[in-house]
C-alpha positions as CSV (number, residue, x, y, z in Angstrom):
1,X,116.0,57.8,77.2
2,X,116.6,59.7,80.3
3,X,113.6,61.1,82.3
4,X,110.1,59.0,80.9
5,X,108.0,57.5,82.9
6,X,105.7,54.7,81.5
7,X,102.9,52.0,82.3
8,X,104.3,48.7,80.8
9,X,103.2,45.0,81.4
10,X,101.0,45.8,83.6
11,X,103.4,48.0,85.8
12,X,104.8,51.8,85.4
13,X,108.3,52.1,84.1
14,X,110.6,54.6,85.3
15,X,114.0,56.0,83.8
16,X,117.1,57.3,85.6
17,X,116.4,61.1,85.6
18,X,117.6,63.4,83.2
19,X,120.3,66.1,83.8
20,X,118.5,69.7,84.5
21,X,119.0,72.3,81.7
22,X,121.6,74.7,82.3
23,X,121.3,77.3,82.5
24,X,117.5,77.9,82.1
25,X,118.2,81.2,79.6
26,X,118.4,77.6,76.9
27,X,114.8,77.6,77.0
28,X,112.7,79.9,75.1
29,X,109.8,82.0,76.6
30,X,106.4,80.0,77.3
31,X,104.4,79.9,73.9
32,X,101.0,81.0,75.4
33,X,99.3,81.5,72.3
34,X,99.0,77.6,72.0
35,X,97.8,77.5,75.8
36,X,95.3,80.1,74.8
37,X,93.7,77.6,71.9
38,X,92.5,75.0,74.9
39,X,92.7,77.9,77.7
40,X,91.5,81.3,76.5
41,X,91.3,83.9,77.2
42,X,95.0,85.1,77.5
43,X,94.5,88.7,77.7
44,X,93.1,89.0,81.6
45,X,93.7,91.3,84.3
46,X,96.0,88.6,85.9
47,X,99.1,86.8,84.0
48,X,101.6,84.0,85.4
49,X,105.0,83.3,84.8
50,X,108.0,81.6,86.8
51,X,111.4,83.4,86.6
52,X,113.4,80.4,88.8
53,X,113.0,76.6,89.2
54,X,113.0,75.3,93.0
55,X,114.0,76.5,96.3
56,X,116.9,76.8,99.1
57,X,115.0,76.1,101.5
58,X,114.5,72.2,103.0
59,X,111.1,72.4,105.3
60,X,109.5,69.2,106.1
61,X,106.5,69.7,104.2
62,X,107.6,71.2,100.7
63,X,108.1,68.7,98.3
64,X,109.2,71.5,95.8
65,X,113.1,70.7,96.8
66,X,112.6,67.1,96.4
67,X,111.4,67.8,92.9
68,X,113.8,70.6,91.7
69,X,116.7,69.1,93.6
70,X,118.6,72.4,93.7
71,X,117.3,76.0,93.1
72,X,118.2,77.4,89.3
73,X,117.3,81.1,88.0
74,X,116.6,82.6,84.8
75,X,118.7,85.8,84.1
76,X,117.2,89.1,85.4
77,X,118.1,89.9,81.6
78,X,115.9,86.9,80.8
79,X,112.7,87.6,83.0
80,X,112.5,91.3,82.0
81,X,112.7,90.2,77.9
82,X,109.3,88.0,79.3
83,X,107.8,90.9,81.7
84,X,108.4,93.8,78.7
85,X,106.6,90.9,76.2
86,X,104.0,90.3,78.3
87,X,103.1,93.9,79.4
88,X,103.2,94.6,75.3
89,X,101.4,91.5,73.9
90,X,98.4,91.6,76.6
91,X,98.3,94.4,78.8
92,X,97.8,93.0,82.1
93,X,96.6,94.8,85.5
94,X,99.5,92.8,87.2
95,X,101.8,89.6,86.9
96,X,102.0,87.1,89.4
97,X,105.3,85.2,90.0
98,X,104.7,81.6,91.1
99,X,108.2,81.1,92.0
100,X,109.0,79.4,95.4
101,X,111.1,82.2,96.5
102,X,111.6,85.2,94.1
103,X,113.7,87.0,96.5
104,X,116.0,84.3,96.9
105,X,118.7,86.0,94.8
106,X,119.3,89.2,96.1
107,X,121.7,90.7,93.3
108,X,119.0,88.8,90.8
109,X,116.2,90.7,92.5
110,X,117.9,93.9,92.2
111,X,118.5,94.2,88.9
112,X,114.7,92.8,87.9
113,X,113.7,95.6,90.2
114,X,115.8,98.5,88.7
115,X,114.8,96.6,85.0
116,X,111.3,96.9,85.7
117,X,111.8,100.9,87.1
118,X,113.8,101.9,84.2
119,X,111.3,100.4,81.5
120,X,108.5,102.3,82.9
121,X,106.5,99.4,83.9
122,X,106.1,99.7,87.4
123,X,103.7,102.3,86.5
124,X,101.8,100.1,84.7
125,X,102.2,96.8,86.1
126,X,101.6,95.5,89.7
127,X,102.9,92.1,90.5
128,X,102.4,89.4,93.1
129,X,104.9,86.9,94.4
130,X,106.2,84.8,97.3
131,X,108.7,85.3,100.2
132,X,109.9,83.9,103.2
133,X,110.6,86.1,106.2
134,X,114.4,85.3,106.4
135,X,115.2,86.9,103.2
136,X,112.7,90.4,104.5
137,X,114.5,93.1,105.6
138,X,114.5,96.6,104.7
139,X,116.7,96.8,101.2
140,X,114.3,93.5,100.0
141,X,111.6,95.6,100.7
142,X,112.7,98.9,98.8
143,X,114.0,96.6,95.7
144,X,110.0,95.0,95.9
145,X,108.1,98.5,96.0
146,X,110.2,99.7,93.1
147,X,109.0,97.1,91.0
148,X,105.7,97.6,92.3
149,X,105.1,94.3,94.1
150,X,101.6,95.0,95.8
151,X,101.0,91.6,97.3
152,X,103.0,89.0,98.7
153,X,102.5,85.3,100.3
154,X,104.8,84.8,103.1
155,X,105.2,81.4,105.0
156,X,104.8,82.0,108.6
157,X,103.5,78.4,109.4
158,X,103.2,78.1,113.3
159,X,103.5,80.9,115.9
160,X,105.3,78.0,117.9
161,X,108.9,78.5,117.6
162,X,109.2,74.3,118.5
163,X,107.5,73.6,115.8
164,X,109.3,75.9,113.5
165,X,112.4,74.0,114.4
166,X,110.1,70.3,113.7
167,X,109.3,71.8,109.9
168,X,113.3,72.9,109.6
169,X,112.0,76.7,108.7
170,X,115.3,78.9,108.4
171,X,113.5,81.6,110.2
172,X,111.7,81.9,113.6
173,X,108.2,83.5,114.6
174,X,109.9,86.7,115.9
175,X,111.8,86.5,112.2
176,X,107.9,86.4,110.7
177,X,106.4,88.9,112.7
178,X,109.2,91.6,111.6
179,X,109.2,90.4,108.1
180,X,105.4,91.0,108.2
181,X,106.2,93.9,110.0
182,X,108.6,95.2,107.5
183,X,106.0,94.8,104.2
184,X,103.4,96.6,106.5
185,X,105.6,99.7,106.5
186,X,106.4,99.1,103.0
187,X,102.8,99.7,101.7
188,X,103.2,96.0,100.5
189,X,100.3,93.9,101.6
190,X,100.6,90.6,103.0
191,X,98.8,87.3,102.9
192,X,100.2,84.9,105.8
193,X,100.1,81.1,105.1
194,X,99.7,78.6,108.1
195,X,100.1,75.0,108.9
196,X,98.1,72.9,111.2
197,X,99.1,69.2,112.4
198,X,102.7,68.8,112.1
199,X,104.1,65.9,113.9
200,X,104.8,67.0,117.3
201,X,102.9,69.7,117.6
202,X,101.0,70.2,120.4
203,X,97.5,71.6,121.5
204,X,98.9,74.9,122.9
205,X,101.4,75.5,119.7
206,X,97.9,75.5,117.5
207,X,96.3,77.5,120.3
208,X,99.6,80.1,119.8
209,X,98.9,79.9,116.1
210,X,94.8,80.4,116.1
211,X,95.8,83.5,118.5
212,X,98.1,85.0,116.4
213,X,95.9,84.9,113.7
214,X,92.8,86.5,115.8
215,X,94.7,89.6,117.2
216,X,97.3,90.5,113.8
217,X,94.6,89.2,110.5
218,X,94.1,92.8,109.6
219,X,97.0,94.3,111.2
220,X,99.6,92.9,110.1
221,X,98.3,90.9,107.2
222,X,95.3,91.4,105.2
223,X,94.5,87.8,104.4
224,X,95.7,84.3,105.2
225,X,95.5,80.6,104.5
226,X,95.9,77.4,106.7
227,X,96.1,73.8,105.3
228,X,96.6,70.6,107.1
229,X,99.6,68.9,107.1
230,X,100.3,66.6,104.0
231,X,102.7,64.1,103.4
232,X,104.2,64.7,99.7
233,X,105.9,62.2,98.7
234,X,109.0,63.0,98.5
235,X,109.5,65.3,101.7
236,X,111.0,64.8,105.0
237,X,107.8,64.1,106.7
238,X,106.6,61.7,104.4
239,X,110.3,59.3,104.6
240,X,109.4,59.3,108.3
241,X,105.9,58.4,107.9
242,X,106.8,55.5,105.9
243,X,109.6,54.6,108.2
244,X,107.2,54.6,110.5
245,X,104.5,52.2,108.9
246,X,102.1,55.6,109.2
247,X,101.5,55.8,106.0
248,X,102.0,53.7,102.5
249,X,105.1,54.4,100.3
250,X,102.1,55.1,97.6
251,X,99.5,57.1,99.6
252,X,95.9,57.3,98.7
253,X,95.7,60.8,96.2
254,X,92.8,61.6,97.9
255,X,94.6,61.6,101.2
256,X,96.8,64.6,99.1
257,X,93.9,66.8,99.0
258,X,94.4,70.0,101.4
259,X,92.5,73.1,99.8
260,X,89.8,74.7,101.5
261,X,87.1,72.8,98.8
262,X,89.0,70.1,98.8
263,X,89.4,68.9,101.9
264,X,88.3,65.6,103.2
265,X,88.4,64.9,106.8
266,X,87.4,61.2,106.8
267,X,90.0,60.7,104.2
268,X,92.2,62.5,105.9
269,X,95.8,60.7,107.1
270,X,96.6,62.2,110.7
271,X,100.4,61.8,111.6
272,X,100.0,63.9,114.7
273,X,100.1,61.9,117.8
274,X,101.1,65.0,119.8
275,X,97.4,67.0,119.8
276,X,94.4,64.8,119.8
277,X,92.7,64.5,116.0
278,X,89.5,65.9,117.4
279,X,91.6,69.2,118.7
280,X,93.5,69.8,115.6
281,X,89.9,69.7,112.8
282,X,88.1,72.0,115.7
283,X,91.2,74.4,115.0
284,X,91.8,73.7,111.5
285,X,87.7,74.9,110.9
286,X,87.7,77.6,113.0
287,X,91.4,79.2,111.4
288,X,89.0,78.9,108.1
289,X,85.5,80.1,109.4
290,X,87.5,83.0,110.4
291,X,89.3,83.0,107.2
292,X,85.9,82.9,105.4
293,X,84.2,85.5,107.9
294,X,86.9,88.2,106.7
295,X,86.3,87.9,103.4
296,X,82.7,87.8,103.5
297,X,83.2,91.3,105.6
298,X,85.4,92.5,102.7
299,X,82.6,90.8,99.9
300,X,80.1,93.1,102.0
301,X,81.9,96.0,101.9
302,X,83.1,96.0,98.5
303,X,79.1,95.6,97.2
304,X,78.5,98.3,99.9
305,X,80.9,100.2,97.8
306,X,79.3,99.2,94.9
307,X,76.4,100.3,96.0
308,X,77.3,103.7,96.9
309,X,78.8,104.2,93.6
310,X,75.8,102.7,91.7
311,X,73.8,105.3,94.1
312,X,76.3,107.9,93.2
313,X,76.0,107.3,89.3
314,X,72.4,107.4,89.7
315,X,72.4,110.9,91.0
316,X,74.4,111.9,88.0
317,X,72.6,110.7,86.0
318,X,69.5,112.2,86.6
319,X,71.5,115.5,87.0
320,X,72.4,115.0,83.5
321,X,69.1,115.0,82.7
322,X,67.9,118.0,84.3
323,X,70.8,119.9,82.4
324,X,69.5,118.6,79.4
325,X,65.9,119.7,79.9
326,X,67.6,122.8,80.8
327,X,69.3,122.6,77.5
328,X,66.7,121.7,75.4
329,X,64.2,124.2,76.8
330,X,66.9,127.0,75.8
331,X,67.3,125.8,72.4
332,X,63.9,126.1,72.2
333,X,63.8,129.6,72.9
334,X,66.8,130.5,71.0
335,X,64.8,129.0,67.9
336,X,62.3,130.8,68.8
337,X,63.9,133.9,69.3
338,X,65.8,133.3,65.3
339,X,62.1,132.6,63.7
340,X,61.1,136.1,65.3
341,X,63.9,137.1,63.8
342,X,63.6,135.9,60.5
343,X,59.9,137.2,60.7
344,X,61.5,141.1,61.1
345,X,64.0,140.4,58.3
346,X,61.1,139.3,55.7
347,X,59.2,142.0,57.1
348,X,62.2,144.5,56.5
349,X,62.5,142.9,53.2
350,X,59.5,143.3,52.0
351,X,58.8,147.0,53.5
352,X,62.1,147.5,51.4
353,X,60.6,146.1,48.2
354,X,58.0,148.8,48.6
355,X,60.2,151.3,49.3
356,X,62.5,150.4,46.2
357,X,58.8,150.3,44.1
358,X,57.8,153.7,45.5
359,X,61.3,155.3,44.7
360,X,61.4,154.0,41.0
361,X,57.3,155.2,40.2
362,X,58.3,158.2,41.8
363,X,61.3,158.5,39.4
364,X,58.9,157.8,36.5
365,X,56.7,160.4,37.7
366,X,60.1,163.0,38.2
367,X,61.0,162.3,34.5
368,X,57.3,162.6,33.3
369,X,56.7,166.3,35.6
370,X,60.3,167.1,33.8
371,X,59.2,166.6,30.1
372,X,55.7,168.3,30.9
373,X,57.8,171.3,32.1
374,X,60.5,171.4,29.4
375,X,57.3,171.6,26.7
376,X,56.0,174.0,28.9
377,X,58.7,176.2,28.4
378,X,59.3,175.4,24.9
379,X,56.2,176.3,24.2
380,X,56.2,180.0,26.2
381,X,59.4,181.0,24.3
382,X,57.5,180.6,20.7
383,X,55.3,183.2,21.6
């Protein structure tokens, strides 16, 4: 059976790889109902999905077209079915697209975009993916704001064209500066990904790269990561490492480790012998205290923010309450002013009870005085 991989007599058993499924439309949307038995809660602000399997690209460092071997898409039909499900079934803030490369296909992208437009989810839905600055030009960035792509990770790497060329990127620093550029005038922000300690990279390419960051983080990106160069097995730079006797066929997993928690210096395999090891952690730490120092500044601002609406809420508040003293005290006087009323109405009442009394005895009397004076008469025409 094609595509297992096994531990066996003491060993690990691999067979020949299966064929990939084509197309992808063969396999059905993700069931994340059963993910949300182990993983819950599925109804967040934030919701993932992949609409494509690999990438076009062949740098150095990604493993992911190792792994894929070739770059296959779900149908624009396909992806909009999951996006219209999704925006339905758990009413997310945004979606975030973990392809490699969304805008790889630029017919695919365009009918996602006018999809999304046309079902009236762009008002509703704001979604996050990745690019890379050779497929950013102006029409790419129309299609993305239709669809209401707010955020994107762009790979600009190095600001050193030479080591651009090392890492086999398709486009060059001038390429990523207009790209970032481009998104900038697009309302679409930006978060600009870097790598540090490529083989054959020198002191003054990280020096370009640490610059570029300190004069454009805020300008023309908002946010940005860095990692250290790590051999994946599978990519370019890790064939040459072995080759080379740098490195084991089998690496050390913790040597793998790159995130900013994760990190581990003294574990750390070094395959730079262009910059000294010492020069590339100073720049590696300060890229991510500076990384840090921004988004403490935006942490402080946005509890500053907090703040002033808390403040802000607290002054209604208590204006509320004034307006309901100022309430209560007038239903207080309009009860007031209806039980003085009621007073004069039982007063009227009863002054008309009297009155009704007084009419009828003086009726009595009336017929009495009339009889009196009808015997009167009666009794002056005998005589």
């Amino acid at each position: 059976m094609p595509g297992l991989c096994f531990h066996s007599d003491g060993g690990v058993v691999t067979s020949p790889a299966r064929k990939p499924i084509e197309p992808l439309d063969l396999i059905p949307h993700p069931d994340r109902e059963l993910c949300a038995k182990r993983w819950p809660p599925l109804r967040a602000a934030e919701i993932g999905l992949m609409t494509s399997r690999g990438c076009p690209h062949q740098c150095g460092f990604c493993s992911s077209s190792h792994f894929w071997k070739n770059v296959r898409f779900f149908s624009a039909e396909y992806v909009l079915e999951e996006i219209e499900d999704l925006a339905g079934r758990y009413r997310p803030e945004r979606l975030v697209i973990h392809d490699d490369l969304f805008a790889a296909n630029r017919k695919r992208l365009k009918r996602i975009s006018d999809g999304v437009r046309a079902l009236g989810l762009s008002d509703e839905l704001e979604f996050v993916c990745n690019i890379s600055a050779d497929s950013v030009d102006p029409e790419t960035c129309e299609m993305l704001e239709r669809m209401n792509v707010r955020w994107v990770v762009i790979g600009i790497e190095s600001a050193s064209d030479r080591v651009l060329k090392l890492m086999n990127k398709r486009a060059s620093f001038e390429q990523g500066v207009s790209a970032l550029r481009l998104l900038c005038e697009s309302g679409i922000t930006a978060e600009a990904n870097m790598i540090l300690g490529y083989p054959g990279e020198t002191v003054e390419d990280m020096e370009k790269t640490v610059s570029f960051v300190e004069e454009n983080l805020g300008v023309l990106f908002r946010d940005f990561l860095v990692f250290p160069l790590v051999p994946f097995p599978g990519t370019r730079v890790w064939r040459e490492s072995v080759e080379s006797g740098l490195i084991p066929e089998e690496p050390d997993p913790g040597a793998m480790q790159y995130s900013n928690y994760g990190f581990d210096p003294d574990r750390y395999v070094y395959l730079n012998p262009a910059a000294p090891r010492e020069k590339f952690l100073y720049n590696l730490y300060y890229l991510r205290f500076i990384q840090f120092r921004e988004r403490m500044k935006r942490t402080s601002e946005l509890m500053r923010e907090a703040g002033r609406y808390q403040a802000a809420l607290l002054t209604q508040i208590d204006d509320m309450g004034r307006e309901m003293e100022k309430a209560s005290l007038h239903i207080e006087r309009v009860e007031a002013e209806l039980g003085s009323r009621t007073m004069r109405v039982a007063e009227l009442e009863a002054a008309c009870r009297e009155a009704g009394e007084r009419i009828t005895a003086s009726g009595i009397m009336l017929r009495k005085l009339q009889a009196v004076k009808r015997k009167i008469a009666a009794r002056a025409g005998k005589r």
